[in-house]
Structure formats: C-alpha cells, structure tokens
N, C-alpha and C positions, 0 to 999 in steps of 0.2 A: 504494500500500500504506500503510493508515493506521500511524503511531507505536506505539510498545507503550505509550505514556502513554493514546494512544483506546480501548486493549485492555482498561482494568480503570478503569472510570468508579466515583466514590466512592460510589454509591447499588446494590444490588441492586434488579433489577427486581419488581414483584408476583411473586405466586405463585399457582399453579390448579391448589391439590391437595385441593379441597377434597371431599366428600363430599353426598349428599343429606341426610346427617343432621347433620355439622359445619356446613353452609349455615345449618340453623335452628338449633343451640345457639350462634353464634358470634353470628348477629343476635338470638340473646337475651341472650346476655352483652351485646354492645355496648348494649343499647337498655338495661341494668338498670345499667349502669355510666355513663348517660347519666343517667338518672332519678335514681341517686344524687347525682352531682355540680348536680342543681338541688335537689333536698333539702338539699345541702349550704348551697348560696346562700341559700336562704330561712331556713335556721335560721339563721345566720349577719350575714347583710345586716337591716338596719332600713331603712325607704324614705327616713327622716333620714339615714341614712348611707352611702344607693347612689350607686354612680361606674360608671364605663365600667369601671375595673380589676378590681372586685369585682361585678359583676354581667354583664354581658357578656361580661369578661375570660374568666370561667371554662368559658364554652361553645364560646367560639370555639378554645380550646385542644383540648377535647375532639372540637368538629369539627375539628379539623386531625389531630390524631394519632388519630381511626376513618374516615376520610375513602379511605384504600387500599383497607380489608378490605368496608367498607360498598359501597363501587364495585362493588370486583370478584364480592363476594354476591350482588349486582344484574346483573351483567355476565351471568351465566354463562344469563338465561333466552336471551337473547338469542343466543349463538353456541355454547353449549356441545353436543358433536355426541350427548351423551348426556341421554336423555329423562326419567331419573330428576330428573339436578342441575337441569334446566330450570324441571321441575315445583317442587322447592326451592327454587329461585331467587325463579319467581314468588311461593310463599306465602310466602318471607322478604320481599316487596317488599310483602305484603297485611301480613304484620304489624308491618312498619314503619312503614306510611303508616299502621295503628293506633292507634299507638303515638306516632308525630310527631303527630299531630292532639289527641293527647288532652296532650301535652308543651305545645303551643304555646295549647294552653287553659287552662292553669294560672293560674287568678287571682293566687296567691300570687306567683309568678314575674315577671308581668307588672306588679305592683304595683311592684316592684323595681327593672323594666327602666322602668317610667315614670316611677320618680321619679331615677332615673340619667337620664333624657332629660330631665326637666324641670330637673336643674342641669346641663346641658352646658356651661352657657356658661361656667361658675366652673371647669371642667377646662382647659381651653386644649387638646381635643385636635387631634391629626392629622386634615389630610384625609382620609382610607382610614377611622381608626377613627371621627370621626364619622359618614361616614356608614353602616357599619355600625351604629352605635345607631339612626341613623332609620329604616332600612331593617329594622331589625328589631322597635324599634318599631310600626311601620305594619304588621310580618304578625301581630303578636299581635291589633291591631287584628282586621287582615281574617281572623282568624279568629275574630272572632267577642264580642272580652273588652272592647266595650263594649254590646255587647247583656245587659239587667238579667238578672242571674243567676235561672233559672226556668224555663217549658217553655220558652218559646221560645228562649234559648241551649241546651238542653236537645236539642232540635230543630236546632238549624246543626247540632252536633255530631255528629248521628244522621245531616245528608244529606252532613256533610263525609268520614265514615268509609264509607259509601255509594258515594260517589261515588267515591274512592278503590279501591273493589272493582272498582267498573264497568269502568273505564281499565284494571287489571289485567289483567281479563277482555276483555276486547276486543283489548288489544294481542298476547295469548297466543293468542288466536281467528285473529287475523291471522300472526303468525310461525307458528306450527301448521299453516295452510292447507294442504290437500291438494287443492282443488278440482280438478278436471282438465275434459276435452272430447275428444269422440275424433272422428278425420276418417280418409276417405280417405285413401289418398297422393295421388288424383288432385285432390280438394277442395285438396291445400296447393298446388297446381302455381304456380312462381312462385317459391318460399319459399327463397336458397340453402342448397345443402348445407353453406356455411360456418357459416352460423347456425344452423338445424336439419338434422341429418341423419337421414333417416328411418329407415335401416337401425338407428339406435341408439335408436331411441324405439320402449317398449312396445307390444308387438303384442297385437289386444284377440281376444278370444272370447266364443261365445256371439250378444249379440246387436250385438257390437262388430266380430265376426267380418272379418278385410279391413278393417280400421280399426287407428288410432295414437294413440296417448293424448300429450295436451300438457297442461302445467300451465297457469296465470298468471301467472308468475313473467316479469322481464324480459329474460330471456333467450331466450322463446318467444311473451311479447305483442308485442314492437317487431317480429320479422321477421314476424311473420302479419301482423300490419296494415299494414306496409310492402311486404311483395312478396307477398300471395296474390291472384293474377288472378281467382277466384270471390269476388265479389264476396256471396252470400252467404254462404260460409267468414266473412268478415272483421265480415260483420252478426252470426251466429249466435256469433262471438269476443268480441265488443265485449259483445253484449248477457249472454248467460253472466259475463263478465268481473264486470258491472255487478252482477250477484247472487249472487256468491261468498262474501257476506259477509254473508247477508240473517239468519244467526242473532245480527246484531250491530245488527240493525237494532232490535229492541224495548231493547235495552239502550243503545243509544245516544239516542232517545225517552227513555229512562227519567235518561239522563246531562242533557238538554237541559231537561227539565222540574226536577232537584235545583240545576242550576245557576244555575237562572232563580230559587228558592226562595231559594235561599242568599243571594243577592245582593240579594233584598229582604231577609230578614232584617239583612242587615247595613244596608240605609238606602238603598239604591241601587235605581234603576229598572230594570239589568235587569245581568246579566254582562259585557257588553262593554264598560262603563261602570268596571264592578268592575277589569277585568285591563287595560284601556288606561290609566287614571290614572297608572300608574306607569312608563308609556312615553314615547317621546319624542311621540309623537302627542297624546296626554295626554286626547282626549276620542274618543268614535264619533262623534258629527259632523265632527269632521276628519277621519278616516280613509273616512266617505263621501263626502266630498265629494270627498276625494284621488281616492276607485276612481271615481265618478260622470265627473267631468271627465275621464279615463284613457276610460272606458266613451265618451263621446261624443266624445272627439280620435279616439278607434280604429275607431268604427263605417264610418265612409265606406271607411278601409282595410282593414275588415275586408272591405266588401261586395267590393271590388276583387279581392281575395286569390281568394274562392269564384268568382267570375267568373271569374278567371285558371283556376281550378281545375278549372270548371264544361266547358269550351273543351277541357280536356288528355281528360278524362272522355268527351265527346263524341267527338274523334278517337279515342278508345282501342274506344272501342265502333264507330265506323265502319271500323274495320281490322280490327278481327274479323267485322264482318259482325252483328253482332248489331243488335237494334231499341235503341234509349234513348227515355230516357222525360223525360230535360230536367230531371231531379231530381239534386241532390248533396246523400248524407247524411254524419251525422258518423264511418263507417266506409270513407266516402270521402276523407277526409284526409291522412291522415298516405301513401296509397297513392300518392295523384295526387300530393301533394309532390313525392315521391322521384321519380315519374317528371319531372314539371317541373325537377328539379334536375337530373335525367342529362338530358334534352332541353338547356333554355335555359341549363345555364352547363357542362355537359357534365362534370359531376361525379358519378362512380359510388361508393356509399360503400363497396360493398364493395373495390372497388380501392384506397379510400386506405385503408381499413382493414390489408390489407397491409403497408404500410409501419406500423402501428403495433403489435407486439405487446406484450402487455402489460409483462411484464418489462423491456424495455429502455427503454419511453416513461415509467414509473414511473424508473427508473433517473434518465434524462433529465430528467424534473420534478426530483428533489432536487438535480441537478448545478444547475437554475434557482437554488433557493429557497438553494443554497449563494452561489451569487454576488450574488445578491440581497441577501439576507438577513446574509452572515456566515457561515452556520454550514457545519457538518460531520456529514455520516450515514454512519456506520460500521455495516455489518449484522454481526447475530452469530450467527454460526452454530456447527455440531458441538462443538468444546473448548472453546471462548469462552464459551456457552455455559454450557457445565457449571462454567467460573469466575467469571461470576457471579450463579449460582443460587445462593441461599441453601440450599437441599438439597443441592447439588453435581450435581445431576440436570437435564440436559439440556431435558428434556421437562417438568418443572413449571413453567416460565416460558411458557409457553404453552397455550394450550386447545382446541387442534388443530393437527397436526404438519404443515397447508399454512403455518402463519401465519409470516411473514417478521418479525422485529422487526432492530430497530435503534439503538445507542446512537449522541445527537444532542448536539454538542459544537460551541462558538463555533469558528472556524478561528481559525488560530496567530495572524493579522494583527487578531482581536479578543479575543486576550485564551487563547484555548484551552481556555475554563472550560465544564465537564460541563454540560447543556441538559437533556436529559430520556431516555426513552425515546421510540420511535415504533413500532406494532405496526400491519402491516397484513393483513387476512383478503379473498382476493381474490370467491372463487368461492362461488356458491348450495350449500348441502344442504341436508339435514333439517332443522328448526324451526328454521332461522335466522334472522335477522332478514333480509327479504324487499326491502328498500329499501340505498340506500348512503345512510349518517351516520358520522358521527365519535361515538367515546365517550370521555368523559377518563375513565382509572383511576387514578391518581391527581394530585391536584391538588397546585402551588407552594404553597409559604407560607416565613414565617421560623419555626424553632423556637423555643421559647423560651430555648435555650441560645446564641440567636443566629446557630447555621447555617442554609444553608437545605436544604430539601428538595424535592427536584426533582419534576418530572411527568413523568407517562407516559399516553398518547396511541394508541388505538388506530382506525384505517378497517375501518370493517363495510362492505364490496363488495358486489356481485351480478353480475360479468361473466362470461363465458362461459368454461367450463373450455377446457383445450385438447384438440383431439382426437386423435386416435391418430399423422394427417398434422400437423395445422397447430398452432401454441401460438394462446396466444388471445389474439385479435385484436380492436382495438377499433376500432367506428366513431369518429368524430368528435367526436359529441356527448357520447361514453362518456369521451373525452379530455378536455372540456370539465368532465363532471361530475365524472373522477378528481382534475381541480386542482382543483376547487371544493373537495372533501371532503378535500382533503389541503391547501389554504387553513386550514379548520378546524382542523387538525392541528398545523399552524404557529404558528397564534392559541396555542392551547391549549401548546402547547411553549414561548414566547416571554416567557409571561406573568412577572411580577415584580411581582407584587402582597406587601405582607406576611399576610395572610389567606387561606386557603384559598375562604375565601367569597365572592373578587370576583378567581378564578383565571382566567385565561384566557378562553375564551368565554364567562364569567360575566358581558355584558351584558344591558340590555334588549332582550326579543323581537324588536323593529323595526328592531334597527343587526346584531342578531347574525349576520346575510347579508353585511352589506356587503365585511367583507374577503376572504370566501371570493369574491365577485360580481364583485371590483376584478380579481382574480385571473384571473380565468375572460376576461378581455381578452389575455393573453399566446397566449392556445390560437388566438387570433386574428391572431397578431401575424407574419408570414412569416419570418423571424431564428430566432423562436420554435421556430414547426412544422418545419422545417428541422432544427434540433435534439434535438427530441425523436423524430424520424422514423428508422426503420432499417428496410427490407425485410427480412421474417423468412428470405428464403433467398438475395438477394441480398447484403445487408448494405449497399445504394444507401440515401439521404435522396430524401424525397419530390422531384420534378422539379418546378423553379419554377412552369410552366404551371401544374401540378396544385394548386399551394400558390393561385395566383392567382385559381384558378376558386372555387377553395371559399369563399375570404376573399369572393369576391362574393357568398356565397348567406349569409353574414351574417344582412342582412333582409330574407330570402326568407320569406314570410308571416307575417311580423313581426306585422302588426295580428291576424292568425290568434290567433299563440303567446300573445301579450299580452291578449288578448280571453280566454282561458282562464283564465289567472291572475287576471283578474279576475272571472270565474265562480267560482273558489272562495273567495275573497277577500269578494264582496256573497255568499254563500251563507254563507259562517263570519257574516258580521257580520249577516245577518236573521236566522238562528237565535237568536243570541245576545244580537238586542235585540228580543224582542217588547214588543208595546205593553203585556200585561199576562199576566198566567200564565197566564188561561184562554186566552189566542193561544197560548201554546205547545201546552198540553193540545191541541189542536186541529190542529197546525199536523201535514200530513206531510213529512217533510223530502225523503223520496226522490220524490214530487210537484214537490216547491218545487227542488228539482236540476232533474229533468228542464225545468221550465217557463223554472230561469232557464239553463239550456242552451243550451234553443231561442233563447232571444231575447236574451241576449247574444251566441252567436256567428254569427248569422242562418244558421245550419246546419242541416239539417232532421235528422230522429233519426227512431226509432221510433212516435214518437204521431204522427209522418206516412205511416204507412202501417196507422193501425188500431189501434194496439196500447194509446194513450191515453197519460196522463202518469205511471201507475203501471208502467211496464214495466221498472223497476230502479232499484237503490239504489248508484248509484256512490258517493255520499257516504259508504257504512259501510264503504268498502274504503281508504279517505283514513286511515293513524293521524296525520296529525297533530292533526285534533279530537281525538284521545285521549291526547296527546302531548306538550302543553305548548303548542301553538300554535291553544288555543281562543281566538276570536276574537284573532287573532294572524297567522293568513295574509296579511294583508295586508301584515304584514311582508316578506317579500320584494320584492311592489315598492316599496314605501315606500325600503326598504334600498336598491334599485336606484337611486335619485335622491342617495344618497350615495357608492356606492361608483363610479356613472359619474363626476363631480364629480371624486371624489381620484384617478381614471386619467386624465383629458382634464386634471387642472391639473400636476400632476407627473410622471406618466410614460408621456404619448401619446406623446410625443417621443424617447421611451429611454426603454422599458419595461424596459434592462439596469441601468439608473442604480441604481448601488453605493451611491451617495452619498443618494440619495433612499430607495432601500429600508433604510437601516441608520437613516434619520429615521423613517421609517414604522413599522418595526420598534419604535421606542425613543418613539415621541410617542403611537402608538394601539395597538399590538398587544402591548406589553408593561403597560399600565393596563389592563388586562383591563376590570371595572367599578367601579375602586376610585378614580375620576374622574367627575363627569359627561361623557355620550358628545359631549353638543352641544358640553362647552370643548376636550376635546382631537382633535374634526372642526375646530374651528376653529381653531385653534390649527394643526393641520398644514397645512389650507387656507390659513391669513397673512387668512381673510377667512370671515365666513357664510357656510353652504351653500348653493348652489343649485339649481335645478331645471333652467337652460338647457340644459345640457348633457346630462339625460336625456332631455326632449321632442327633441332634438337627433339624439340617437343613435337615435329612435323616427321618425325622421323626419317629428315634430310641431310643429317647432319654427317 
C-alpha cells in the first residue's frame, strides 16, 4: 500500500475536456501567442545584439509552457473514442504544421537566431543550451532560409505546407480504416477461439450470407496467418491486407515526388541525404552499406530458414492427403513457423499465453523497471483520482474510461521525489491508432522560476480485449512488444533535461530504439519470464521446461525476421534517394515493394503464380513513411547494434543489477538528446561501440 505522500504528487495530471471546437480556438490562440512572442524578438533584438538569452531564450520558454495543451490537441486524433474531436484534432495538426512552417521561415527571425549562432563562442554557454542554438539553427536552414528569397523559396514553402497535409491525410486514412474480408467459419478452421471467436464476429448477409467479417487490425491479422489450415484463407488475407490502403497510395506518390523537390531545392541530391545528416549514421551510403552487408551475412540463413520451412509444409500437406506443389509462398510463413515451433522445440503459444494475462504481466513489468530503475508506480484510480484533477472530476484526466494511468515517483531508497505521470490504453476501437507506440503529453523541463515540471507518458496498445471466459491474454511476442513500448515510456519519464526540447525520447531517429530494444532482452531472460508469468485461473508461474523451450526459439528464423526489416529498410532508403526527380516521377513504389520482397526474402509471393509485380501496395499501409521515420527505418536495426552492445557489456550477466540500471538510468536515459548520443553510449560503455556483439546475437559472427 503506497504512503499518502505517493497519494497527492505536486503536479496535476493533463486534462481531456476539450471540445471539437475548443481543439481549434485553443490551437489558434496558442499559435497567435507564439507569432506574437517572435514579433516581439525581432522588434526588439538587432543581429549586433542577439545572444542565446534574447533570441532563443524566448521560444524555448514558450515551447515549454504550450508544450501540454499543444500534445494533448494533437493527442486526441489519435485515441479519442469520439469522431467529432478526432476530426479536430486532425485539422488542428493541418493548421499547425501551417503555421510552424511559415514560423520557421521567417527571415527576420532567423537573421537573429544567426547572428546569436555566429557569437556563440563570446557567451560561454551550457552544453544542452548550445546545442539547442545549433540544432535550431540548422532547421531554419532546412527549411529552406538560405535559398535566395523568390519563386523558388516561394516554392519549398508551397511543397513544405503540402506535404505537411499529405502525412495528415494518410495517417487519419490509416487510424480511420475500416477495411474488412469476410470468410466462412469453415475457411478460418484452425484459427483458436482464444484469439478469434466466431460466434462474436459479425455475421454477413446478402451476398456475405454464411460468412464472418474480420478486420486488419492485429488482433485478427497474426491469428489468420498463424493458425488458418486453408491455405488460401491466409493468401486471399495477406493479399487484401496488402490493398487496404491503396486510397493512400496516389498520395503517398504525391508525398515521394515533394520530398524529393524539397530536398533539391535546398542543395541536396535527394531526401535521405537531407534527414540522415543529422543522424548518427550521418550519410545514405553508410546506412546502405550497413542494410547491404546485413542483406548478404542473412541470405544463406535466410535460404536455410525457407528450406526448414519448405520440409514442415510438405509433411503438412502429406498428412492430409493432399497433392503439393514444392512451392513456399510469403502466406506460408509466419503458418509453418508456429507449426515448426510447436513441432521442434514443443512450444505452443497459445499455452504460454495462458500464463500471461495482460493485467498482471503489465503489473509484473513495472515491479521490473521499479527494481531496476529506482522508481515507484502508484495507479490512480476512483477518489484519487478526483484529487488530482484539476476539475475535481474523475473522468477528465483521461480520454476513455479503459485507460489505467499512474503516478510514477523515485522509491524512498532514491530520494522519493515525484517522476511523472504514466497512462496506459490497452485494447483496439474505433479510429484509434491501429499500431502500439508511446506518446509523450507532456514533456520535462526546468521552469523559469527554477522548478521543475514533470512528464506525462502515455502506451497506445492494440491487444486483444478480454472475452466474456478469458481476460486477455498475451502471446509472447505481445510481451516482448509490451516492454519495448513501455521501455519508451521509461525513457520518456526518466528524462532530466533543462528544455523541453531535448525531453526524453527527444533523440536522433537511429538511437531512439535502442533503449526500448536493450529492454526487450529481459522478456528473454528465464528469472524474468518467471516473474512476470501468472496463470489466469491457476495463479501457477510458467513451468521451467516451458520457460526453457521458448528461450530456445529465440533465433528461430532469425535470418527470416531480419531479412524483412531489411526489406523495408532498402525500400525506405531507394524511395528516398532516387538518382534524379524524373526517377521518382516514374518510379512505382508498390512495384518496387513487391520486387524487393521477392528477392530479399527469397520467398515466393503472388507474381509467382500470375498475378505480376502490381498485385498490392503493402508499403501505403506502413505509417511510418508518414511518421517521422522517412528514410529512417533503418533505424531500428542500426539501433539494434547499440542496444545488443549495452545488454551483452553490462547486464547479460544480471539483467536485475540495481547498480547498473540506476547508471543506465542517470548516464543515457535521463540526457534524453541534450548530449550527443555517440559521448554518452560511450561513456556508459567505458569504450566505443560495437558491432561484435550484434552479428553475435544474429549468429553472424
């Protein structure tokens, strides 16, 4: 039972009482009282007399103290379970990205903020505040304020605001989706009733008649591809899947040809050039050469995996009786897997999913990241609640009455001091965001009065509700990806930066996986899974055997899994460097998927039985092209070569090491990006990064 000191933490949570029409006056206020305070600056500042205090000073304060309300405006397209604020949401995000574009094109502005960067050196300032000057510096740049004032800046501006709508549009296209597919019950034979139960799924009419309707969502893609024995069921899934999103596909064409624009106008030969410079990668030829080398250490293992896979496929079809044809396609995968894993290491997922439901395995994660870490998760619920709402109302500190939140506080042995909030939203609805991510609503900083202000941290899920028998249960990998997003969550809570602008996950693209990736080693660790395991009606912990078999299947088609990631990885990064615009103009992407499909994962697909290389656009159903992670995907594995690194030097050996995770905690995950990433990797490391340890773990080594 927490203290009544955990009961009444010094900060009130956000607030989500907003309106469809307060959503848009609140982000015109904000945005008009932003505009003012840089009118302020330039009538004020002379470029003889700009410094970091009076010229930057005065933005960064403004982004700290609109930084809650601007989130949560934003927040609400995303989870909100009502379709008005959604719709709000999103055109308060069309007219802020407006608005910020035409902000960070401000000649005047930037004349300011440049002659404040060109005396840096006569300020003597802080690490954190310098490189906030440079770093901001450098976006007035890239957007555009040293291309000669005229049509052509004229022009960036038109495809920056552009482009800007596209993303909008696409991301709201995707959380929106209703796509569906309707099957027999006999077509799902296979499928269990723990993950899809038929009796609860839409019954169709008409010409659906004796048919069941299933979404795309992941709650109904992994078990059809995993357990439907109609092997055309899982083709006729996959491929549908593939074109769910094809009204994103001209607009997404339309996002790859403005970005390719933009990026020469600013002096550059293509966009990936443009958003890698400021990474740790620092060019596309490194980053290809990275996936290239990946792409040929994996080939041989890959061929291996489909051979293994190739064998399971044949027996399955000699047991039924049926003819085979000596072909494995890519809706043959993830099937024969599972059966390979229950075969050769005698691991059923739905069994150990049993032992994990969600409530308690969640539970079990924060009792980790408390011993780990320091801290203390206090949840708040019914009167607690309504003490500290700022309305005194229960129900305004959250934006749907499943969401669990939680006041997150140092434990008594570091100190006892208030951490942040943590809100988690577990299960799929209506236009929610479709994928699991973290979102910060409000970010760390110090105030100007010298206190500080704490964060708040929310996990956007997608796991399986629970049914009427059973609470919801996760597979493995569900547990895998719950610590990874709630790794995120950590980051983001932990942070101790003085500016909101270099808060918590506020690194570069290519490290921002690593700590969540380092994490995701513990779901492997048997001490671990032990711990976090409870049978939902026994109340037993998973049985060693069972803990032994799964940790084997580890790198169970490993060169498979990794051969993917680098399919969308050389797919982001050809998009985004063609040789010249008219290659883009030309270029079809959902073509260029399918082809490098085939031939990175030597998997045969659709255009092997007729159908050619136009038979769907998996790429427009990916938001992360539209996301912030355009030409950027690579970052995950990239990140993956850091964060195996800081698990195999420090905590292979005792992944419980107190001692280790309260350095970890305080050397990288509290510099959020207000450090470069490479001194404090190194710096926790005692040495330069390296790669042995990931070809190692890839069993490349």
């Amino acid at each position: 039972m927490a203290s009544a000191k955990f009961k009444q933490p010094p900060q009130a949570p956000p607030l989500f009482t907003h309106t469809a029409e307060s959503i848009i006056s609140e982000t015109e206020r904000l945005n008009a009282e932003y505009k003012k305070d840089l009118d302020e600056i330039v009538a004020k500042v002379k470029p003889e007399n700009a410094t970091f205090k009076n010229t930057i000073g005065p933005i960064l304060v403004d982004d700290d103290g609109s930084a809650v309300l601007r989130r949560v405006l934003n927040f609400y397209q995303h989870t909100s379970p009502d379709a008005k604020l959604r719709d709000a949401s999103t055109k308060a995000d069309d007219i802020t990205s407006d608005f910020d574009i035409e902000c960070k094109m401000r000649q005047d502005v930037f004349d300011v903020v440049e002659a404040a960067f060109n005396q840096r050196e006569s300020e003597k300032l802080d690490t954190e505040s310098l490189r906030v000057l440079e770093k901001e510096r450098k976006r007035y740049v890239r957007n555009g304020l040293l291309i000669p004032d005229g049509p052509k800046r004229d022009r960036f501006k038109e495809v920056q605001k552009r482009l800007a709508q596209l993303c909008i549009q696409c991301q709201k296209n995707l959380n929106e989706d209703k796509s569906a597919i309707w099957f027999t019950p006999e077509e799902l034979d296979g499928v269990p009733e723990d993950d899809i139960n038929i009796a609860d799924l839409e019954k169709g009419t008409g010409e659906n008649e004796g048919k069941v309707k299933l979404t795309f969502k992941y709650t109904h893609f992994f078990p059809v591809v995993k357990y439907a024995k109609n092997a055309e069921t899982r083709s006729r899934y996959v491929i549908e899947d593939a074109n769910k999103a094809n009204h994103n596909v001209p607009l997404f064409q339309e996002i790859l040809e403005l970005r390719d624009e933009a990026a020469r106008l600013l002096g550059y030969p293509n966009h990936a050039t443009v958003n890698i410079e400021e990474k740790m990668a620092k060019s596309p030829a490194k980053v290809n050469e990275f996936l290239g080398d990946l792409r040929t250490r994996l080939a041989e293992g890959g061929k291996k995996d489909v051979a293994a896979l190739l064998e399971y496929k044949k027996k399955d079809y000699a047991e039924r009786g049926e003819d085979f044809d000596g072909n494995f396609y890519m809706w043959d995968t993830s099937f024969y897997s599972r059966i390979m894993k229950e075969k050769e290491y005698n691991v059923d997922e739905i069994k150990i999913s049993q032992y994990f439901p969600v409530e308690s395995t969640f539970n079990g994660m924060l009792k980790i990241f408390e011993e780990i870490f320091g801290l203390l998760f206090v949840e708040v619920t019914g009167d607690d609640r309504k003490q500290i709402s700022k309305t005194g109302k229960a129900e305004d500190i959250v934006w749907h009455d499943e969401v669990r939140l939680y006041s997150v506080w140092n434990d008594e042995a570091d100190g006892g001091e208030f951490v942040g909030y943590l809100y988690i939203d577990l299960h799929p609805r209506e236009g929610k965001y479709s994928h699991n991510a973290n979102f910060n609503l409000e970010p760390g900083y110090i105030r100007t009065d010298g206190s500080r202000n704490y964060p708040a941290t929310a996990l956007v899920c997608n796991f399986s509700k629970p049914s009427g028998k059973k609470p919801s249960l996760l597979k493995h990998n569900e547990v895998v990806t719950l610590f990874h997003e709630l790794g995120h969550g950590i980051h983001d809570l932990v942070g101790r930066t003085q500016y909101s602008y270099f808060h918590g996950t506020s690194v570069v693209g290519d490290f921002v996986e690593a700590p969540s990736q380092m994490l995701e080693n513990w779901c492997w660790t048997p001490s671990v899974l032990k711990s976090l395991s409870r049978h939902w009606e026994s109340g037993e912990t998973i049985p060693d055997d069972l803990v032994s078999k799964l940790i084997a299947t580890k790198n169970l088609n490993s060169a498979t899994s990794n051969l993917a990631q680098v399919l969308i990885g050389t797919f982001d990064m050809t998009i985004h460097s063609p040789e010249s615009h008219e290659a883009i103009k030309k270029m079809d992407a959902g073509r260029l998927w399918n082809q490098l499909r085939h031939d990175i994962s030597g998997i045969k697909g659709p255009e092997d039985i007729g159908k050619g290389y136009n038979w769907g656009n998996r790429h427009a159903n990916i938001g992360h092209f539209i996301g912030g992670y355009d030409a950027g995907y690579y970052g995950y594995l990239w990140s993956e070569v850091f964060s195996t690194d800081m698990f195999h030097t420090h905590f292979k050996a005792n992944p419980m090491d107190k001692e280790q995770g309260r350095r970890y905690r305080k050397v990288v995950l509290e510099k959020g990006g207000a450090q470069d990433e490479m001194e404090f990797l190194t710096e926790f490391l005692g040495r330069a990064p390296s790669t042995e340890s990931f070809y190692r773990e890839l069993g490349l080594a």
